[in-house]
VOGU-3710 file (C-alpha; in Angstrom, 3 decimals, decimal comma):
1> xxxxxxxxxx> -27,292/12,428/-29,086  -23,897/10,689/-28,486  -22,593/13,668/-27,189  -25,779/14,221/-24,601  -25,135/10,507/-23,355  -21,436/11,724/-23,183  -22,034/15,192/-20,796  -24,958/13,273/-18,878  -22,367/10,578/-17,688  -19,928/13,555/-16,840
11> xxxxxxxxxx> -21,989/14,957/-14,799  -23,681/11,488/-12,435  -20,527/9,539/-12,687  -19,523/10,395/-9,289  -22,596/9,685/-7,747  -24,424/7,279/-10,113  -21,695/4,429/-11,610  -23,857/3,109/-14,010  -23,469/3,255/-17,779  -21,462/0,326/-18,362
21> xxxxxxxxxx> -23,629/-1,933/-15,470  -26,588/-0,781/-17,845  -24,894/-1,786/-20,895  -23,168/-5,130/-19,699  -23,968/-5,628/-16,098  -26,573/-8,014/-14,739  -29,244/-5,696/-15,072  -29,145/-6,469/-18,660  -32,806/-7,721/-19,006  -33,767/-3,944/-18,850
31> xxxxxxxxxx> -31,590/-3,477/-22,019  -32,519/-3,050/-25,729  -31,961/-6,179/-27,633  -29,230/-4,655/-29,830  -26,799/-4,304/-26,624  -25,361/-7,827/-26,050  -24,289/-8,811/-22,586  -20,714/-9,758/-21,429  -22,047/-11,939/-18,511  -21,120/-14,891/-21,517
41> xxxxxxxxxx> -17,389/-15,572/-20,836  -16,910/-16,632/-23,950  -18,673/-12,707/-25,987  -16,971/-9,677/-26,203  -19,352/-7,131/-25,361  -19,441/-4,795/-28,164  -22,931/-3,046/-29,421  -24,302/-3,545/-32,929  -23,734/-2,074/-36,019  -27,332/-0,151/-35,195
51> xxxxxxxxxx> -26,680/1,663/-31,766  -24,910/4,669/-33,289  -28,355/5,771/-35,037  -30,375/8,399/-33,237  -33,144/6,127/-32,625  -31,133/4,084/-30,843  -29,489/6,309/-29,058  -32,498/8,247/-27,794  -33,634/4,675/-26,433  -30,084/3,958/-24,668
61> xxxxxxxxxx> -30,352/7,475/-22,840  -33,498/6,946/-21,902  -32,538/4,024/-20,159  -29,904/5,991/-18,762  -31,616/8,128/-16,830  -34,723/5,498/-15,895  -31,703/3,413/-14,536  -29,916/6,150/-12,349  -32,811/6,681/-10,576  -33,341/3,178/-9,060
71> xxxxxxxxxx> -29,430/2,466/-9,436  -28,726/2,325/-5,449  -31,649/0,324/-4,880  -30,356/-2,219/-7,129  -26,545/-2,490/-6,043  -28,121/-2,559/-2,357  -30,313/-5,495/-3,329  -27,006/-7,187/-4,806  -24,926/-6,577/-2,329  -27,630/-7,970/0,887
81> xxxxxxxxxx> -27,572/-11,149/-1,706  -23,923/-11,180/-1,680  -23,516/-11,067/2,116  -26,204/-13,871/2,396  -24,437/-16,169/-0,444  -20,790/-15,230/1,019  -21,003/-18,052/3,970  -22,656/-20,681/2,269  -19,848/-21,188/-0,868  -17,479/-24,331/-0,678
91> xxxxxxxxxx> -13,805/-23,523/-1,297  -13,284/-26,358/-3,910  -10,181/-25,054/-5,614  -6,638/-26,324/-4,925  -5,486/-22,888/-3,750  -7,637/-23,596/-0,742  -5,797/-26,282/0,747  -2,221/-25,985/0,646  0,546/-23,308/0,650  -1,041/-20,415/2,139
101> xxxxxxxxxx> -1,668/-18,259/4,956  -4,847/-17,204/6,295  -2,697/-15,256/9,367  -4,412/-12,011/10,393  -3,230/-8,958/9,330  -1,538/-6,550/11,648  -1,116/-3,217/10,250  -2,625/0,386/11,614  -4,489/2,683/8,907  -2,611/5,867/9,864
111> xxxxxxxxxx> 0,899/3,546/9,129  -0,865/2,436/6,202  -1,765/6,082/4,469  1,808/7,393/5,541  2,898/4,611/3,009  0,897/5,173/-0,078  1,364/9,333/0,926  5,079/8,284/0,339  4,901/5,942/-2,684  2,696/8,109/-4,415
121> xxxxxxxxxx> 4,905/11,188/-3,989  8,077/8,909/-5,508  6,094/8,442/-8,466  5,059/12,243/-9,144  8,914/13,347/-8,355  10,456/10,635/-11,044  7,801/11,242/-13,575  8,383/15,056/-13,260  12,464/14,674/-12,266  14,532/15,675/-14,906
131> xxxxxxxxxx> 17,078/13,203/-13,148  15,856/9,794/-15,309  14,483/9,662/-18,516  12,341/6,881/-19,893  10,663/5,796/-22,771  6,868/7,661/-22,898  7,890/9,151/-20,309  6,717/12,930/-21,175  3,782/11,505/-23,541  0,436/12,478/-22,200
141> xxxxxxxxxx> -2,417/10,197/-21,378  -3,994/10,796/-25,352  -0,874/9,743/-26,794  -0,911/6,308/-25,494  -1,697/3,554/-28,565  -5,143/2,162/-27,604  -3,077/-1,418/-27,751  -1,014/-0,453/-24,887  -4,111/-0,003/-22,536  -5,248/-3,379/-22,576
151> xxxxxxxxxx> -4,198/-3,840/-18,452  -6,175/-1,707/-17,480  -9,466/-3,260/-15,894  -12,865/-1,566/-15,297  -15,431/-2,040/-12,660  -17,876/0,433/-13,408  -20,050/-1,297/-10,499  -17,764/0,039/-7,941  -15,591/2,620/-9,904  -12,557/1,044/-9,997
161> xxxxxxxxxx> -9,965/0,495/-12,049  -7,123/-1,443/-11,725  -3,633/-1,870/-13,829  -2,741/-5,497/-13,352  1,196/-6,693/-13,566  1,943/-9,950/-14,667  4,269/-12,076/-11,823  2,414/-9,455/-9,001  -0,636/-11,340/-7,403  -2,419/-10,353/-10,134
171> xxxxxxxxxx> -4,181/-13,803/-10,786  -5,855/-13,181/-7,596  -6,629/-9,646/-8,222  -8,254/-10,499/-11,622  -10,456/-12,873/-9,522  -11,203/-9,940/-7,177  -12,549/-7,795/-9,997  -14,620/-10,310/-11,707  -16,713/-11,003/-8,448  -17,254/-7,017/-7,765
181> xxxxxxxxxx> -17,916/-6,594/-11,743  -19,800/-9,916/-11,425  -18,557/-10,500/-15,019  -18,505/-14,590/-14,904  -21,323/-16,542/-14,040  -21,106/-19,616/-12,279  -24,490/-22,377/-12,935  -26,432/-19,179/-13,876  -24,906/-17,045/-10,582  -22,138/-14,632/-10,405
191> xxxxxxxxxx> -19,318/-15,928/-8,634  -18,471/-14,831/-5,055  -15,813/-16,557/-4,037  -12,115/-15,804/-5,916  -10,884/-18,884/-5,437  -13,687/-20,570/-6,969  -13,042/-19,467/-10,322  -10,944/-21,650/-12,170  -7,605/-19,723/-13,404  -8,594/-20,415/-17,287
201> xxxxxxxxxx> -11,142/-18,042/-16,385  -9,467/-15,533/-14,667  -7,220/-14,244/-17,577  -9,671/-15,296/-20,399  -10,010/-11,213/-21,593  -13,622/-11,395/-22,237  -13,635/-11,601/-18,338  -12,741/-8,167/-18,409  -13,920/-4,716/-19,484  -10,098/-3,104/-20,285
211> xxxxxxxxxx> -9,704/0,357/-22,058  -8,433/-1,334/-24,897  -12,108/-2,258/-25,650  -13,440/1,245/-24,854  -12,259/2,277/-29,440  -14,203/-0,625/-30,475  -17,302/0,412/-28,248  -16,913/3,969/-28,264  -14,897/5,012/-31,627  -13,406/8,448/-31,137
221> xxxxxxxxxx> -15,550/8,870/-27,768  -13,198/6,418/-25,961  -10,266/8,696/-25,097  -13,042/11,296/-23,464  -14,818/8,505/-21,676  -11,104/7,297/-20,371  -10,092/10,309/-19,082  -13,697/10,819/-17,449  -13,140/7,393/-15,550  -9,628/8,275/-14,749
231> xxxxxxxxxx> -10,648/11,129/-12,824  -13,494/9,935/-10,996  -12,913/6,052/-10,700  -10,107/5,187/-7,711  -6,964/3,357/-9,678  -4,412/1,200/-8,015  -1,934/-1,143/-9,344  0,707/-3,556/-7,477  4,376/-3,932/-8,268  7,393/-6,207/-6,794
241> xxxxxxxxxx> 11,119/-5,961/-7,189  12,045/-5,739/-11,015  14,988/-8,234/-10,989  12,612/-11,041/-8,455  9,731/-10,640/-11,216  11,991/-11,496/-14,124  13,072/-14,137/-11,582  9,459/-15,602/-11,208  8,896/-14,926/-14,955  11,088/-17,251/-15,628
251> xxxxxxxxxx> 10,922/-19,870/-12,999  7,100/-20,306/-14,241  7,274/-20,040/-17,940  10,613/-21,834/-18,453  11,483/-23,844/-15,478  8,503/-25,733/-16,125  6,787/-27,434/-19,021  4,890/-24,219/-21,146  4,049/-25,298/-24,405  2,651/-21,440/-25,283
261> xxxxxxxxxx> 6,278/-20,037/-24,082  8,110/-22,910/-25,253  6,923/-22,146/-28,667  7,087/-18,430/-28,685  9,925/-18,100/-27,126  12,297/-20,633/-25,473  12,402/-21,566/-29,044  14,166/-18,888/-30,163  16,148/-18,636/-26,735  17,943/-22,194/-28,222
271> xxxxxxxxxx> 18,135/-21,077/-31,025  20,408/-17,873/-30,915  22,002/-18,431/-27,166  22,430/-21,963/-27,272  24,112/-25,073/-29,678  20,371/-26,294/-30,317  19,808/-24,851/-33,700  17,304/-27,228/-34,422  15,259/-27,845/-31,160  12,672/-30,001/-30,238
281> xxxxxxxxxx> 9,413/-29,039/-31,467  7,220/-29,462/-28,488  8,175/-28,754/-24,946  7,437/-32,320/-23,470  10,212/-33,926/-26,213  12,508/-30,853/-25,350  12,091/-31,704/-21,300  12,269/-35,302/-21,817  15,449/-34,293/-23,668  17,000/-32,067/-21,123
291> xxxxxxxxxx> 16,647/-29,229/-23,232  15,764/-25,786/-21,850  16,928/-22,110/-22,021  18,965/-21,136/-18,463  18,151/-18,040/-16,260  21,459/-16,754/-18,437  19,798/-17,452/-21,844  16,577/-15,554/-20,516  18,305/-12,585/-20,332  21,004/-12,378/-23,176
301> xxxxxxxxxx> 16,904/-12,510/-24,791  15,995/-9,462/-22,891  19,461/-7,729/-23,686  19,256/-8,557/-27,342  18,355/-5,824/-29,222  16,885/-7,887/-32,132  14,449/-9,113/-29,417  11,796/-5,971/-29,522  12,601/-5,294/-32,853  10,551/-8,424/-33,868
311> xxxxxxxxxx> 7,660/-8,210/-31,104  7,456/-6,314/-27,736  8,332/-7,790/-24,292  5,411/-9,804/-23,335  3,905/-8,404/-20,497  5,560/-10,995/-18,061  8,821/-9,238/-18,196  7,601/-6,001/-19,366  8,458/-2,866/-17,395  6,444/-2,454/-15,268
321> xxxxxxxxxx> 5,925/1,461/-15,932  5,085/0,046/-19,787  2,358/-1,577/-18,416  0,205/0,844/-16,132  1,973/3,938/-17,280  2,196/5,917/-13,750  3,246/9,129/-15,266  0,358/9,523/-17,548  -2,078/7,968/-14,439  -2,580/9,207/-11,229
331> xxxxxxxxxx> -2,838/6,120/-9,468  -4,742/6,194/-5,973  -3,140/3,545/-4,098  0,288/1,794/-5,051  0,510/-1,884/-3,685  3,761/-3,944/-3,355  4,080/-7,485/-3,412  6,196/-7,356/-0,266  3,088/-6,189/1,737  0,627/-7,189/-0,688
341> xxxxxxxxxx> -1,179/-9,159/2,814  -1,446/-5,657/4,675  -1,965/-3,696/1,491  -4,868/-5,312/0,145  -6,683/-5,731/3,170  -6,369/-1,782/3,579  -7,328/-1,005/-0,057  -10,781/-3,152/-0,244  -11,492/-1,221/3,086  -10,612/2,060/1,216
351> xxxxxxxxxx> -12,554/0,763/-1,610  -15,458/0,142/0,521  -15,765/-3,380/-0,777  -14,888/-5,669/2,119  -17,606/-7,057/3,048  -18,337/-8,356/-0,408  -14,679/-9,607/-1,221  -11,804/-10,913/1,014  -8,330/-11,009/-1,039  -7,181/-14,720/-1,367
361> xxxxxxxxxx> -4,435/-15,506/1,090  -1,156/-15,223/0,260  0,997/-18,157/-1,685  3,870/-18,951/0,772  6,007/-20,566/-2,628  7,034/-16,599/-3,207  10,153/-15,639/-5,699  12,235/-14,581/-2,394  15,305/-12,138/-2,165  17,435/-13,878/-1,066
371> xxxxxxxxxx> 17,242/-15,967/-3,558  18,681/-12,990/-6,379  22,301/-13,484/-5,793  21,587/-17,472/-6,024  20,303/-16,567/-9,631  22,235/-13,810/-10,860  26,341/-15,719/-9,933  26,170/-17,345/-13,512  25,260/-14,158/-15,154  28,185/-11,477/-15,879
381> xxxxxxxxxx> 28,078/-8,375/-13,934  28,563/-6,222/-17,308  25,297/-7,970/-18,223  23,562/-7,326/-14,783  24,188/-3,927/-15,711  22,479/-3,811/-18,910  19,818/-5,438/-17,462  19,485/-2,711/-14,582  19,654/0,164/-17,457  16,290/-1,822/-18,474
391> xxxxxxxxxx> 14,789/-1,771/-15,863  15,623/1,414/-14,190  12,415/3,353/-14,389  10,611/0,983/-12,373  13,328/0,386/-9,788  13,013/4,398/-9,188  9,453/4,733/-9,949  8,186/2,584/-7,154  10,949/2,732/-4,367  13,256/-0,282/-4,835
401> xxxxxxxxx> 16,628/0,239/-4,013  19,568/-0,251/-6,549  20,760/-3,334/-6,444  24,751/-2,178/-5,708  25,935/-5,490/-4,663  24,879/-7,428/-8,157  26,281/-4,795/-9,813  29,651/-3,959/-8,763  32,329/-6,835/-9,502
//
């Protein structure tokens, strides 16, 4: 019967985008009670230890194809809500009233598609180029640990799916996909405004329906489900210059006071690069102190080999290619920070979703380039070129240019 439900959502997917909104959308009233919602922010939805039992499974298809029939009357309703709603929300966040720019956007479609035509065809040529190898690079899709799937965000609503990257808008874009997936509630309504939802929200993960959840849903049906999504859902990711997000990366989790990163890892930053073998304990005392790792001790911690030996990169100066995997995905649409204004205006018109979202405005307080030679004079150039080695793939993967003159002496 698992294997019916299976071939039956092969074959409506592309019209009918349904199973998960059935399972954990806000049509959940219709469900059985042994399928728990994920409208609570605070569940993972997962199904019972019952639902792989025939009888249950007879009643989940039969939903199934009750739902499909009625499915576009109910996203129509939704979405005539949606536009009525959209006007009347308050903008109460402090994103609303400083620091950004609500400018029109000036950019023609046919300039537009010539663009992602072009970044999409860099991608295929350096996964397929025998010119630069990477790690993963020849693994297929199937060979990817379910663990290393966990960016990868599902609106089954809309069928979308989008590979966020840490230190690239993707705050905003999280808050994007949890109004179309309508996957937070706000005083017993979904949320239609981004910027209303509070940013402990926005990256709590049982916001989000990521592939990494698909083994504990699915079991050994999640790979087949994936790569049925994958073909018929429209991906898109966004990247930025490697060397300005390990920039930002560290401007916002060591510049500052971050008790998490002080902890995890400025920590051990003082530890091995620094005099401080016995550093404050919390990162208030350690501020208060003058104590904090430099841009320099940041990346002797990325060059270190012991560094991944212990734990992976943590996804805010993780390659970017580690993250979304573009050889393994065919991504639709490939965003860049540097027109991220232009770019996202023209993918939720692609996506046929702009007149139920508006991307927040831009953050004028942006990790500039000018700013890289500023950061990289204390570092040595022999260690600028390690650092480049690093993060080769995704300098070549999406476009950005080598950087010669931090390199050279």
């Amino acid at each position: 019967m698992i294997l019916l439900i299976i071939i039956y959502w092969d074959d409506v997917a592309s019209n009918h985008i349904f199973l998960h909104n059935v399972i954990s959308g806000s049509q959940s009233s219709h469900l059985p009670s042994n399928v728990r919602s994920f409208q609570n922010q605070n569940e993972e939805p997962v199904y019972s230890e019952k639902l792989p039992f025939t009888s249950d499974v007879e009643d989940i298809l039969h939903q199934i194809l009750e739902f499909t029939t009625k499915g576009n009357t109910v996203l129509n309703e939704h979405k005539d809500q949606r536009i009525t709603n959209k006007k009347s929300v308050t903008e109460r966040l402090e994103e609303n009233f400083r620091g950004y720019d609500w400018k029109s956007r000036h950019s023609t479609n046919s300039n537009r598609t010539h663009s992602q035509i072009e970044r999409k065809q860099l991608v295929s040529y350096t996964c397929t180029s025998s010119s630069l190898d990477f790690p993963g690079k020849n693994r297929t899709f199937d060979d990817i640990p379910n663990k290393e799937l966990d960016h990868l965000i599902v609106d089954d609503r809309h069928g979308i799916i989008y590979c966020y990257v840490p230190k690239v808008a993707c705050t905003n874009w999280k808050r994007v996909m949890i109004v179309l997936a309508e996957s937070l509630e706000n005083q017993g309504m979904p949320y239609l405004n981004p910027l209303e939802i509070p940013r402990e929200h926005v990256h709590d993960v049982n916001a989000h329906l990521t592939f990494s959840k698909f083994w504990r849903r699915y079991g050994k049906f999640s790979k087949h489900l994936m790569n049925i999504k994958l073909k018929k859902y429209t991906k898109f990711l966004f990247v930025r210059d490697p060397f300005l997000r390990l920039i930002s990366a560290y401007r916002s989790k060591f510049a500052i006071e971050n008790e998490e990163f002080y902890k995890s890892f400025a920590v051990t930053m003082l530890k091995r690069f620094t005099n401080h073998t016995d550093p404050p304990k919390s990162v208030v005392d350690a501020f208060a102190a003058g104590i904090k790792p430099s841009f320099s001790n940041f990346i002797q911690y990325l060059l270190d080999p012991q560094t991944e030996k212990h734990v992976p990169y943590n996804e805010h100066w993780r390659q970017m290619y580690r993250l979304c995997h573009p050889c393994q995905i065919n991504y639709d649409f490939v965003g860049k920070l540097e027109t991220l204004d232009e770019d996202a205006e023209f993918l939720l018109k692609l996506l046929k979703v702009d007149d139920l979202v508006q991307f927040p405005p831009s953050f004028h307080n942006k990790t500039v380039s000018s700013w890289e030679e500023e950061w990289f004079a204390s570092i040595p150039v022999e260690w600028r070129q390690q650092l480049y080695k690093l993060y080769e793939a995704d300098f070549k993967l999406f476009g950005y240019p080598k950087p010669e003159k931090l390199l050279q002496d």
